[in-house]
N, C-alpha and C positions, 0 to 999 in steps of 0.2 A: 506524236513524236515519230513517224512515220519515216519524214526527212530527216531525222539525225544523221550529220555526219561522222559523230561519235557518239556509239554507247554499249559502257563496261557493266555487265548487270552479275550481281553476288559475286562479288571479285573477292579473292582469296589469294594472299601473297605474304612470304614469310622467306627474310634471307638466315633468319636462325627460327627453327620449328618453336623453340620458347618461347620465343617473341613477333608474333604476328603483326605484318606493318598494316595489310589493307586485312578488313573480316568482314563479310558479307557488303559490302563498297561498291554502290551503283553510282554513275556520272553519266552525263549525255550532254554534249554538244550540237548545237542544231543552228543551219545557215546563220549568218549575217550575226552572232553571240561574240562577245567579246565577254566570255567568262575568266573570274578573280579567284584562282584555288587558291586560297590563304591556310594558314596551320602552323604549329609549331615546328623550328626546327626539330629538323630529323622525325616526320609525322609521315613522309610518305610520300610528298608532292612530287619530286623527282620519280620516283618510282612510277605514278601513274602517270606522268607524260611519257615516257619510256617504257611503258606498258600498251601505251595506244601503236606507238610505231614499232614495237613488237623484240624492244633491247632489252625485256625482260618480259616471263612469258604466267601467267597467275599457276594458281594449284587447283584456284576453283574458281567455278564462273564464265561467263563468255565475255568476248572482245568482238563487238562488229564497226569496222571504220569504214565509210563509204559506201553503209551500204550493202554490205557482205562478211560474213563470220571470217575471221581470222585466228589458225588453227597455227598451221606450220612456217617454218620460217618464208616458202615459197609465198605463203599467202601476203605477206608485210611487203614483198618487193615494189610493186603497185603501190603500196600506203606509203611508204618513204620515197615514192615519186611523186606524191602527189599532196603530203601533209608534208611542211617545213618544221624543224623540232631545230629551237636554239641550245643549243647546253648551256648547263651553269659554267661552264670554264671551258673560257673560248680557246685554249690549248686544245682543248677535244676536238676543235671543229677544223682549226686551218693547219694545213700539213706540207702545203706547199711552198717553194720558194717566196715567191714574192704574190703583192697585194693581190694584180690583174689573176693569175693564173689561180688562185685561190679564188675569185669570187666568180670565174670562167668553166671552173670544172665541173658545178652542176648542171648548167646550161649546156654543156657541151656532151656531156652523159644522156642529157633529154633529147638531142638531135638539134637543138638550133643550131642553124649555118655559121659555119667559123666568119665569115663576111658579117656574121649579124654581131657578133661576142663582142669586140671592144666597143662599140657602142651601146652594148648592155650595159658591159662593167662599166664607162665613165658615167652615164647615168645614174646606177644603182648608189657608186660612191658617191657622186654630189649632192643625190638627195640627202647622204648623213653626214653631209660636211665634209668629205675626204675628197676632192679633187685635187688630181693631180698624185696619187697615192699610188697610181698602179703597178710602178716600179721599185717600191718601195719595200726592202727585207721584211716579212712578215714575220721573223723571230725577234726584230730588231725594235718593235714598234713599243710603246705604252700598254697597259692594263687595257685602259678604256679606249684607245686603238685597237686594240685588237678585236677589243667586244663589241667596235661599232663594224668591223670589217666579216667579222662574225657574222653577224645581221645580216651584211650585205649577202653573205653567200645565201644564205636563206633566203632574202628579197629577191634576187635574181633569178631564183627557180617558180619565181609568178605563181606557188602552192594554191592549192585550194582553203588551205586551212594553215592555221598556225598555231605553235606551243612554243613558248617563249618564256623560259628558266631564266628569270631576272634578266632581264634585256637593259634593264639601266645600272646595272652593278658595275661602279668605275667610271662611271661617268661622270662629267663635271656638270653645271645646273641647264648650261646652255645646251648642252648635247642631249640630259634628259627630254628637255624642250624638244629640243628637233624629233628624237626618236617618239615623242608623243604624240606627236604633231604629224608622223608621216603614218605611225597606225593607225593614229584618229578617221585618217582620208581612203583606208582599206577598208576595199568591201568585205575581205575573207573575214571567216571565222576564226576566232582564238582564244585559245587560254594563254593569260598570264599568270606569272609564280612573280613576286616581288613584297623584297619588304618594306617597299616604296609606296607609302598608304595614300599620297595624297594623285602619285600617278594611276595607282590603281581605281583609288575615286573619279578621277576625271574620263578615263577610257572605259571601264566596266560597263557593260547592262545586267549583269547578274554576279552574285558571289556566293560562293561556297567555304566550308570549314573544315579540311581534312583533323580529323581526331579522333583517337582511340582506335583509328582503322577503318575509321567510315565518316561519311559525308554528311554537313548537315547544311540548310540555308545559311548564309548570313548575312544579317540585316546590313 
């Protein structure tokens, strides 16, 4: 496991000291993995994808993404350039006016040429069905508009890796389709969180079971 692009070893995390979310919690992600973190609500999932790009920081245990130990907030800058994290509530994610400048402002943060950008974004949104979107009020849109625009700002930063907090939640069966359908065809690595068992069956090569605060295989 050499090449891991992620791995958390004895992770310790606790948002009330009574109640320990992660305890002694190894995970690793390694190239070309399309791993399934399944568990019960409120077990924790959230917390370790937000623990790898460093929006929550453990009590115990190491975090290395890419490669290299990440300690201080400095250390994650790089990891959140370079690993895409969807939220579970695409509210978190788009904060600007409309569609284009929402899914423009990663890319434009990474240095690609303003000449290159709208031909990113009309690409990025037609692969998820939203052509012709780009002018369109991003406060104004649907649930699952929003979460497929969501995506898009993710998609458009060309990541190395991905973590992806229910990517079909809000979605109608077609759009599932489609969003399954364009992970399928990515090389990156990813974790998915979804309580979406039959999408998770179809893209997964491996699955895991956060519970009690630690990981276990699951069949």
């Amino acid at each position: 496991m050499n090449d891991c692009l992620v791995r958390l070893s004895d992770i310790a995390f606790a948002y009330d000291p009574d109640r320990p979310v992660l305890a002694a919690c190894d995970f690793w992600l390694e190239p070309g993995e399309r791993v399934a973190l399944v568990g019960p609500n409120g077990s924790g999932k959230t917390t370790l994808l937000s623990m790898i790009v460093g929006l929550v920081r453990p009590s115990g245990g190491t975090v290395e993404v890419l490669g290299k130990p990440r300690v201080r907030e400095a250390d994650f800058h790089e990891v959140r350039r370079r690993v895409g994290f969807l939220f579970q509530d695409a509210d978190d994610q788009l904060f600007c006016p409309t569609v284009a400048e929402d899914v423009a402002f990663g890319p434009l943060n990474l240095g690609v040429p303003r000449h290159e950008i709208r031909a990113l974004v009309a690409r990025t949104l037609d692969s998820l069905g939203l052509a012709g979107y780009e002018d369109r009020i991003t406060y104004k849109l649907s649930g699952g508009e929003k979460r497929l625009v969501a995506l898009a700002t993710v998609l458009a930063m060309q990541p190395e890796a991905l973590l992806l907090d229910e990517p079909t939640a809000g979605l109608d069966e077609a759009s599932v389709a489609r969003v399954e359908g364009i992970l399928a065809g990515l090389p990156q690595a990813m974790v998915l969180v979804s309580h979406h068992r039959g999408f998770l069956g179809r893209l997964a090569t491996r699955r895991v079971r956060l519970e009690r605060g630690r990981l276990w295989p699951d069949p």
